[in-house]
C-alpha positions as a LaTeX table, in Angstrom:
\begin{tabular}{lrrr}
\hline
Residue & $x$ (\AA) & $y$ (\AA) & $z$ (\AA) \\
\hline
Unk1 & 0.00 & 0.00 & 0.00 \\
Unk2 & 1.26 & 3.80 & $-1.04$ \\
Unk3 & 2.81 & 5.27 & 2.25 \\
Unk4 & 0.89 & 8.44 & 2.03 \\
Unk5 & $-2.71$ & 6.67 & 1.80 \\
Unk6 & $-4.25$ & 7.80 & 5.12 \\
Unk7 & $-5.92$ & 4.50 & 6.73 \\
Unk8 & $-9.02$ & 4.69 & 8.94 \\
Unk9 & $-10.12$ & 1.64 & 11.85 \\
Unk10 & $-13.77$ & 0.85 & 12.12 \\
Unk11 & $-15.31$ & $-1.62$ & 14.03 \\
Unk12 & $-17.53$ & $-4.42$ & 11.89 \\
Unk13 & $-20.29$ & $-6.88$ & 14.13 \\
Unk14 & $-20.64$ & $-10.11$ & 11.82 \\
Unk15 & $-21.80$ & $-13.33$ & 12.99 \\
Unk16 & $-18.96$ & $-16.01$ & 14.50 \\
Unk17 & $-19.32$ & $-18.52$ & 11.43 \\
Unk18 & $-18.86$ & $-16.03$ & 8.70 \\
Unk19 & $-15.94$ & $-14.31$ & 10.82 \\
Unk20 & $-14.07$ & $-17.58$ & 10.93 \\
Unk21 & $-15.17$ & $-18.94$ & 7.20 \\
Unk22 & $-13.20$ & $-15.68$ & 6.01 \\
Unk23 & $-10.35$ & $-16.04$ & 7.98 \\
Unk24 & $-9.29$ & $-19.66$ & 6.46 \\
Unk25 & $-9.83$ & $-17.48$ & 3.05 \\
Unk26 & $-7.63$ & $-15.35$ & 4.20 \\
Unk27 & $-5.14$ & $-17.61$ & 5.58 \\
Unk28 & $-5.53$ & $-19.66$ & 2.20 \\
Unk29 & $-4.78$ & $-16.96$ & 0.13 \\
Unk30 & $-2.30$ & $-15.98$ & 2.06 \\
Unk31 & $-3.21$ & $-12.41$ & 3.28 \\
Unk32 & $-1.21$ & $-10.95$ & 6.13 \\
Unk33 & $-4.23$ & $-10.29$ & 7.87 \\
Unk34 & $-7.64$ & $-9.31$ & 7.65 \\
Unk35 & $-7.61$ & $-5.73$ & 6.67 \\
Unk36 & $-5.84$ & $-6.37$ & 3.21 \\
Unk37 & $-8.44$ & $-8.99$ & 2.64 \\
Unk38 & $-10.93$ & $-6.83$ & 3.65 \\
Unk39 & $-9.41$ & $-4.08$ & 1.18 \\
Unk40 & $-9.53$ & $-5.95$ & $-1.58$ \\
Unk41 & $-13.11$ & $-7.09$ & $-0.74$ \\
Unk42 & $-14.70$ & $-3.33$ & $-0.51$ \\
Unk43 & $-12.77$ & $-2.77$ & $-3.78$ \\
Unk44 & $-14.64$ & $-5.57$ & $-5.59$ \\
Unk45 & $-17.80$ & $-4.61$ & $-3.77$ \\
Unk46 & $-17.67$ & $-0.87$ & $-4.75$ \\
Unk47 & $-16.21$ & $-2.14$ & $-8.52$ \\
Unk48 & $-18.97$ & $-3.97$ & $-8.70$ \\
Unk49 & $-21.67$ & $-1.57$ & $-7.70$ \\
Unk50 & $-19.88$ & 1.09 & $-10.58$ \\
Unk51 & $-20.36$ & $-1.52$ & $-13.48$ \\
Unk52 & $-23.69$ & $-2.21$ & $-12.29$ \\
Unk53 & $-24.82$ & 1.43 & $-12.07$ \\
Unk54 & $-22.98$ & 2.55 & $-15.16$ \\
Unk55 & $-21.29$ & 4.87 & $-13.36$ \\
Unk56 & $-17.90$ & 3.35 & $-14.98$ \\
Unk57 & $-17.76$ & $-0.08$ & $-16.00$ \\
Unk58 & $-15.72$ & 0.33 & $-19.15$ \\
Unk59 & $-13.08$ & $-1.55$ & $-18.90$ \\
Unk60 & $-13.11$ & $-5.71$ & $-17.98$ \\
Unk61 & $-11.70$ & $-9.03$ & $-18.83$ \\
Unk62 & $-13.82$ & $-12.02$ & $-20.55$ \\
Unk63 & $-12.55$ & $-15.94$ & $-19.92$ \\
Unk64 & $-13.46$ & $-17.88$ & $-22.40$ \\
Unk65 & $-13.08$ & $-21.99$ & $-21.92$ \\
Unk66 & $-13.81$ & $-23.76$ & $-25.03$ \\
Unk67 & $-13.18$ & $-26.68$ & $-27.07$ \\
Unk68 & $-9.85$ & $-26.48$ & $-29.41$ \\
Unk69 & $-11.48$ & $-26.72$ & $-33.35$ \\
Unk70 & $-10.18$ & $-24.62$ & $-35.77$ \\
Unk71 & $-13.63$ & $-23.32$ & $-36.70$ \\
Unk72 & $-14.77$ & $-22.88$ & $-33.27$ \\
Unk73 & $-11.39$ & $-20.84$ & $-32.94$ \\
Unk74 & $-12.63$ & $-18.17$ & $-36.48$ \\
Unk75 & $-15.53$ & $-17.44$ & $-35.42$ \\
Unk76 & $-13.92$ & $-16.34$ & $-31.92$ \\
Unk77 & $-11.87$ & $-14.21$ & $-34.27$ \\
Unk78 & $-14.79$ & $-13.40$ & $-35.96$ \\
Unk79 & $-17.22$ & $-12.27$ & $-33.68$ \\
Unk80 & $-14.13$ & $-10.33$ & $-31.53$ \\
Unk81 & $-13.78$ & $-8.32$ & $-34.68$ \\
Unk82 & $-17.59$ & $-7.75$ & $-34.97$ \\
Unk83 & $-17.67$ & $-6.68$ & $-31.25$ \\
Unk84 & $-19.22$ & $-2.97$ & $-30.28$ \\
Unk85 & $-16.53$ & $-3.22$ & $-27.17$ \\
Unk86 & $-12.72$ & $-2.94$ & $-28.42$ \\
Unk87 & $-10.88$ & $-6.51$ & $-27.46$ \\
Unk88 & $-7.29$ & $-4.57$ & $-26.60$ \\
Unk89 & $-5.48$ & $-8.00$ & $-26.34$ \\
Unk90 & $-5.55$ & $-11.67$ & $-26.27$ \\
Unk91 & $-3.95$ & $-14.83$ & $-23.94$ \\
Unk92 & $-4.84$ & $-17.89$ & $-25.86$ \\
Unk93 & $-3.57$ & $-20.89$ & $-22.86$ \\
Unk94 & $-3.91$ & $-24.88$ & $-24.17$ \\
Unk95 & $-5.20$ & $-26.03$ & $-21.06$ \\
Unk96 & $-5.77$ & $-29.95$ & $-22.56$ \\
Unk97 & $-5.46$ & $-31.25$ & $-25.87$ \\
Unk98 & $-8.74$ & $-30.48$ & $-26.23$ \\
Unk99 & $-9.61$ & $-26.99$ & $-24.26$ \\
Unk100 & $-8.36$ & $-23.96$ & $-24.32$ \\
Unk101 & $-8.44$ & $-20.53$ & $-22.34$ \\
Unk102 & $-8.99$ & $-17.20$ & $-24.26$ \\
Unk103 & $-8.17$ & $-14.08$ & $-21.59$ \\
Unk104 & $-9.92$ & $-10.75$ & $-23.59$ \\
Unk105 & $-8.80$ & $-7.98$ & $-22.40$ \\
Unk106 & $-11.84$ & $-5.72$ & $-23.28$ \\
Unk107 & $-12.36$ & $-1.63$ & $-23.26$ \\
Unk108 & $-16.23$ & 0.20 & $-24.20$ \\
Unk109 & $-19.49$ & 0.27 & $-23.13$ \\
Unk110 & $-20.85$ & $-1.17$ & $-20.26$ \\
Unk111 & $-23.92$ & $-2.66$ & $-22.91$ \\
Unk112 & $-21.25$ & $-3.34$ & $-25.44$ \\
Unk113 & $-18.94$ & $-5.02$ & $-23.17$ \\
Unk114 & $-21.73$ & $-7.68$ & $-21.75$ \\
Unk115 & $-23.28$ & $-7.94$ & $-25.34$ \\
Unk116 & $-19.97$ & $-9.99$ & $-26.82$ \\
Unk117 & $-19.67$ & $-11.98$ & $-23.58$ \\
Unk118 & $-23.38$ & $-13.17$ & $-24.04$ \\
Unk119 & $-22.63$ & $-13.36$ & $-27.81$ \\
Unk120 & $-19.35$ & $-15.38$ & $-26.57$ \\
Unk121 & $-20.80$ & $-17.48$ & $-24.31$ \\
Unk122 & $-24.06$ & $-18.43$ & $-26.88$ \\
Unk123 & $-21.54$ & $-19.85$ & $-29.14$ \\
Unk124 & $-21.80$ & $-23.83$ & $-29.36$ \\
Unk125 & $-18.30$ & $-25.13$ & $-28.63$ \\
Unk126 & $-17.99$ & $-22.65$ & $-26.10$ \\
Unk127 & $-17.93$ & $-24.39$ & $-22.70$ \\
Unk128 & $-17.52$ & $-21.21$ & $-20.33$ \\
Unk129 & $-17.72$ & $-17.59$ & $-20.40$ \\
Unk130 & $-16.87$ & $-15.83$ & $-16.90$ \\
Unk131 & $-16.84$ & $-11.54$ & $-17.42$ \\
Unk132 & $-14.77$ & $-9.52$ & $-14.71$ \\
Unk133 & $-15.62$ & $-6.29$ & $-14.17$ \\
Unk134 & $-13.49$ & $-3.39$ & $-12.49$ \\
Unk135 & $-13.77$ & 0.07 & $-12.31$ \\
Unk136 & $-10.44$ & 2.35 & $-11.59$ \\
Unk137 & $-10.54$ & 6.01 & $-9.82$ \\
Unk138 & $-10.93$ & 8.53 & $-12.40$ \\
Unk139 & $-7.44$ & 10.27 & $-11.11$ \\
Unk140 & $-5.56$ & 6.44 & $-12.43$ \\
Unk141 & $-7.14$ & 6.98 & $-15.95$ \\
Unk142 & $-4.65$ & 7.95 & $-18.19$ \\
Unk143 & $-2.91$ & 6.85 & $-20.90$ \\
Unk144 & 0.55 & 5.47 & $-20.55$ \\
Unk145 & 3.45 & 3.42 & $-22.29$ \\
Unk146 & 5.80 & 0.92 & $-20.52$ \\
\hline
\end{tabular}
């Protein structure tokens, strides 16, 4: 975390089970603690919330799980190119010899985004579709080379 991000305590009542489910998330994912798990949880909540109130929600990543046929893999092509929402990139991943994993990095419309990943996932051969949605500040939009 930044050292000049000013932190604030606040005390949470939840009930005993769901206190001590999350902590073997956290200690299974390896979190130092609670409050960075708890971080990253209000910043998927609030993401979340943004996308879903089109107050940002133009930016996101589609997996795509499918089977591995050539045709199957043009029309991917195909309907990317079609797409309202601009695929930036690509990660095509052989999971099996007969899956892969397609990572779209994806930038538009909230409407635009969600219509190719139901356009995606309506595709036969196409065994899973998840879409991840984020939201940044509007001070960390900019554009930016490495």
């Amino acid at each position: 975390m930044p050292e000049n991000v000013k932190l604030k305590r606040f005390g949470v009542s939840i009930p005993a089970d769901l206190l001590m489910r999350f902590d073997e998330v956290v200690d299974n994912r390896g979190y130092a603690g609670r409050s960075e798990a708890i971080r990253d949880a209000m910043r998927e909540f609030i993401s979340q919330y943004e996308w879903e109130s089109e107050q940002e929600g133009t930016t996101a990543a589609v997996n795509i799980v499918y089977q591995h046929k050539p045709r199957l893999m043009a029309d991917l092509i195909r309907v990317q190119h079609d797409a309202e929402a601009h695929v930036v990139t690509t990660v095509h991943i052989h999971l099996t010899d007969t899956h892969c994993l397609e990572v779209l990095a994806v930038k538009g419309t909230r409407k635009g985004i969600e219509k190719l990943a139901s356009k995606l996932g309506g595709m036969s051969g196409i065994e899973y579709v998840r879409l991840f949605t984020f939201s940044l500040p509007n001070d960390s939009l900019h554009d930016h080379t490495h």
